[in-house]
C-alpha positions as CSV (number, residue, x, y, z in Angstrom):
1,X,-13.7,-11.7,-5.1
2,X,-15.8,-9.2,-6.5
3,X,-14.7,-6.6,-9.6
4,X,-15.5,-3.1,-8.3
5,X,-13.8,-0.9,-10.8
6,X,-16.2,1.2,-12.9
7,X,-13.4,1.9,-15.6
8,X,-10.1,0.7,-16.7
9,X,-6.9,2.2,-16.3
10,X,-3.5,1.7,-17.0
11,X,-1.6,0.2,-14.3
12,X,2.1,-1.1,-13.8
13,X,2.2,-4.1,-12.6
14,X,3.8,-5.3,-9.4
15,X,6.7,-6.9,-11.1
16,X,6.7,-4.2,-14.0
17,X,5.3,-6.8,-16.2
18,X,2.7,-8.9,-16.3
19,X,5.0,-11.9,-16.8
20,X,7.3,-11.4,-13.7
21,X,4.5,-12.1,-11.7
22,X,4.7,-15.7,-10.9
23,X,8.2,-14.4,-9.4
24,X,7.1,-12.1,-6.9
25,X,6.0,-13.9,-3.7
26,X,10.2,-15.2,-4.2
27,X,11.5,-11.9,-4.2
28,X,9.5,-10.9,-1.5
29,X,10.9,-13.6,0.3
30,X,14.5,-13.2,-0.9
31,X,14.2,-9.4,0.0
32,X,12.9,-9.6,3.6
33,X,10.3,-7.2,3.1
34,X,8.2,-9.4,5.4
35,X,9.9,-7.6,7.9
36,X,8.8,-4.3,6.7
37,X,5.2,-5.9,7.1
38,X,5.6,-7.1,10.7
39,X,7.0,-3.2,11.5
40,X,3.9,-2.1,9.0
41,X,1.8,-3.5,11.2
42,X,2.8,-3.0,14.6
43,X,3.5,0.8,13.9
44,X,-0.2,0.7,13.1
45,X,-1.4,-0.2,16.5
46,X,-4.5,-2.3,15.9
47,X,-7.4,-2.8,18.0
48,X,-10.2,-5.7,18.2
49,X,-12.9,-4.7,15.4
50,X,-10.9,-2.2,13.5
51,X,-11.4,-2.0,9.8
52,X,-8.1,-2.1,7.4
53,X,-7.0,-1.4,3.8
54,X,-4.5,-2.4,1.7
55,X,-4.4,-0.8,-1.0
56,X,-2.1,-2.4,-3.7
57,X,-1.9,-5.4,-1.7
58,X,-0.9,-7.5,-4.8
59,X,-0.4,-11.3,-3.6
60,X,-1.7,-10.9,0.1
61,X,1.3,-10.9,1.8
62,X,0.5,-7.5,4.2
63,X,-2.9,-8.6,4.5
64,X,-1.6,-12.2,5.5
65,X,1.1,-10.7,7.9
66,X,-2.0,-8.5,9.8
67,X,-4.2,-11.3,10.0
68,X,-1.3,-13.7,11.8
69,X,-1.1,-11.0,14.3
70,X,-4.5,-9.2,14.6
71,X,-7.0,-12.3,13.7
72,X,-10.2,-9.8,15.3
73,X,-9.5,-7.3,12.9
74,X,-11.3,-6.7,9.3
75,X,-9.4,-6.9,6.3
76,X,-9.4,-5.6,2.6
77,X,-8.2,-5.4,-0.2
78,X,-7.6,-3.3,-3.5
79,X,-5.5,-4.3,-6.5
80,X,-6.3,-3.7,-10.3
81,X,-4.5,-7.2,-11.5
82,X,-7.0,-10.1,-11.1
83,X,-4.3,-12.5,-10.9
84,X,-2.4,-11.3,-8.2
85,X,-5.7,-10.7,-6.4
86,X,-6.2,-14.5,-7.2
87,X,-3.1,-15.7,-5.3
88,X,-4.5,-13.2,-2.2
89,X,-7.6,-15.0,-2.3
90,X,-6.1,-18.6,-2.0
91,X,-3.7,-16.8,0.6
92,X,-6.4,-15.2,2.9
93,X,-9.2,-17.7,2.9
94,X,-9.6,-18.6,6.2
95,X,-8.9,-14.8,7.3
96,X,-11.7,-14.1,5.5
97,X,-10.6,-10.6,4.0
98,X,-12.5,-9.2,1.0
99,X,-10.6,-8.4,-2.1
100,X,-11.8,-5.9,-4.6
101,X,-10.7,-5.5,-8.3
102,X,-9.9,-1.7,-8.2
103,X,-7.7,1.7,-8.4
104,X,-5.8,3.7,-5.5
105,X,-7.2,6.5,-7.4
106,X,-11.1,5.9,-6.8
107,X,-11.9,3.6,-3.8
108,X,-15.2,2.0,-4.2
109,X,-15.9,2.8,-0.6
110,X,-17.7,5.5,1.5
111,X,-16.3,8.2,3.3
112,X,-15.0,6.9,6.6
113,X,-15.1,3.0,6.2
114,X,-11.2,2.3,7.7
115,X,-9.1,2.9,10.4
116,X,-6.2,1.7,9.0
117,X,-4.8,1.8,5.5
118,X,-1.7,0.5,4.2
119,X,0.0,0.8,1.4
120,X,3.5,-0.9,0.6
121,X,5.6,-0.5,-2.7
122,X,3.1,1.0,-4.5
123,X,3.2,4.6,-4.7
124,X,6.4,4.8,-6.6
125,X,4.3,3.2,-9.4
126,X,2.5,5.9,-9.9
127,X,2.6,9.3,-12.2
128,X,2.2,12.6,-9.9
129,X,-1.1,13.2,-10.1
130,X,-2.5,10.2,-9.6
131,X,-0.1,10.0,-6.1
132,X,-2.4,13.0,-5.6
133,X,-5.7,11.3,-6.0
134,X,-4.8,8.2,-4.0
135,X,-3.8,10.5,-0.9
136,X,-6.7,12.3,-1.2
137,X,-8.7,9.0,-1.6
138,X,-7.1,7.3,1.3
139,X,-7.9,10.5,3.2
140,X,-11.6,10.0,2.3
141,X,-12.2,6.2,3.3
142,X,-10.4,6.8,6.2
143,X,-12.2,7.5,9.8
144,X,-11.6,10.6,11.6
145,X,-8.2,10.1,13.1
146,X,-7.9,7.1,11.0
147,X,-4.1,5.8,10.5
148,X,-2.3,5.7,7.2
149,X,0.8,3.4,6.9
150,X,2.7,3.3,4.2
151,X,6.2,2.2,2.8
152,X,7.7,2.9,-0.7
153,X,11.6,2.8,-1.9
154,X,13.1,5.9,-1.2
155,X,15.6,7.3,-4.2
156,X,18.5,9.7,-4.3
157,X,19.2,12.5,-6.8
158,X,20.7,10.8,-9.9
159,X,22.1,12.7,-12.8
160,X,19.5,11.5,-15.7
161,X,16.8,10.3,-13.9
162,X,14.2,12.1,-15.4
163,X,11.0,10.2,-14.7
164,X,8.4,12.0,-12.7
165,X,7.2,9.4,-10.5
166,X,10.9,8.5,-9.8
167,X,11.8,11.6,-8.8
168,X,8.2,12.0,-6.4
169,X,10.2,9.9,-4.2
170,X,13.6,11.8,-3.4
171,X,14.2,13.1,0.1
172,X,11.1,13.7,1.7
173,X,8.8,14.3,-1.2
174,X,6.7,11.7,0.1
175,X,6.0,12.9,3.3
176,X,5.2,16.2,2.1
177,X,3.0,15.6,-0.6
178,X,1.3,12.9,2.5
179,X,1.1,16.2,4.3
180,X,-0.6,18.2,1.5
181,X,-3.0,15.8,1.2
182,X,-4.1,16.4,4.8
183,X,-2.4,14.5,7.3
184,X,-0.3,14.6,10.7
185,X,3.0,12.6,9.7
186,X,6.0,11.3,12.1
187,X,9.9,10.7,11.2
188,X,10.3,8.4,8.6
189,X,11.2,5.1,9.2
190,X,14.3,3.8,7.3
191,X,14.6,0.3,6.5
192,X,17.0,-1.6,4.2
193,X,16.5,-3.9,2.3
194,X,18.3,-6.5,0.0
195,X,17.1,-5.6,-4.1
196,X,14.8,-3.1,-2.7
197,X,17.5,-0.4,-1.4
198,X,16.1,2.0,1.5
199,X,12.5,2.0,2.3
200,X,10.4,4.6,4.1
201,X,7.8,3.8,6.3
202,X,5.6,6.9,7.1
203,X,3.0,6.7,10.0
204,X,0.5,9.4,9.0
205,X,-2.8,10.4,10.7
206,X,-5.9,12.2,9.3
207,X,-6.5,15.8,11.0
């Protein structure tokens, strides 16, 4: 596991603190979002050889659920906290997936290294701009044609919700601001989940 990040930034943690951590391979569990990952993964459509991304991939779970399925692919990984990427590690040893200390917002990759990147529960945590810079970093790192998939909660107007990066989220902000950031996206895919609420998975492609 090598640290990658040139700076550091704030980040919020998976669990919203640092100290929920240890609790959030059991709520991924209790939620079923492991089927979200399977569907993650098949809507990608892998091939023998292909390069993938997870960026945010927190405990390894994603990465985990593509390696069970597509063991010919190449797998990595991005996550500012060192101790979830610590848990992926033990996780995805004998997948043999690199993990990288670092930010959605600056990929320490060059242009065109994936053909697949994921990202699940992650963009939610972010203000608006730096949803933004991640797109537009994905974008980069990805391959012509190159595949984004990506799931994140989907919220409703609610009287007082007044948090930017909450409200990024409603309707089909995110497959808009996906759009703007200079890709081909599909319907969303609706899943629900128990803790979670709705998810959307959005199948996007670089043009």
């Amino acid at each position: 596991m090598t640290d990658v990040s040139s700076q550091e930034r704030d980040y919020l943690p998976g669990m919203g603190k640092h100290y929920l951590m240890p609790l959030y391979d059991l709520l991924h569990r209790v939620s079923a979002l492991g089927r979200v990952h399977a569907e993650m993964v098949a809507l990608a459509r892998l091939r023998s050889g292909q390069r993938v991304l997870d960026v945010g991939c927190g405990t390894g779970n994603l990465l985990r659920a593509t390696a069970k399925r597509h063991p010919d692919v190449e797998l990595f990984g991005v996550d500012p906290d060192l101790k979830m990427l610590a848990r992926a590690e033990r996780k995805l040893r004998s997948a043999g997936a690199r993990l990288d200390k670092g930010f959605a917002q600056e990929l320490k990759f060059p242009d065109g290294t994936f053909d697949v990147v994921f990202s699940s529960l992650m963009l939610h945590h972010l203000d608006t701009a730096s949803k933004d810079e991640m797109l537009a970093e994905v974008r980069r790192v990805l391959k012509p044609e190159g595949v984004l998939v990506l799931a994140d909660a989907v919220f409703h107007h609610h009287h007082g919700t007044t948090k930017d990066h909450l409200q990024d989220n409603v309707g089909d902000a995110v497959p808009k601001r996906i759009e703007a950031a200079g890709f081909t996206t599909g319907p969303t895919v609706l899943r629900k989940l128990r803790m979670f609420g709705t998810i959307g998975i959005e199948v996007a492609r670089v043009h």
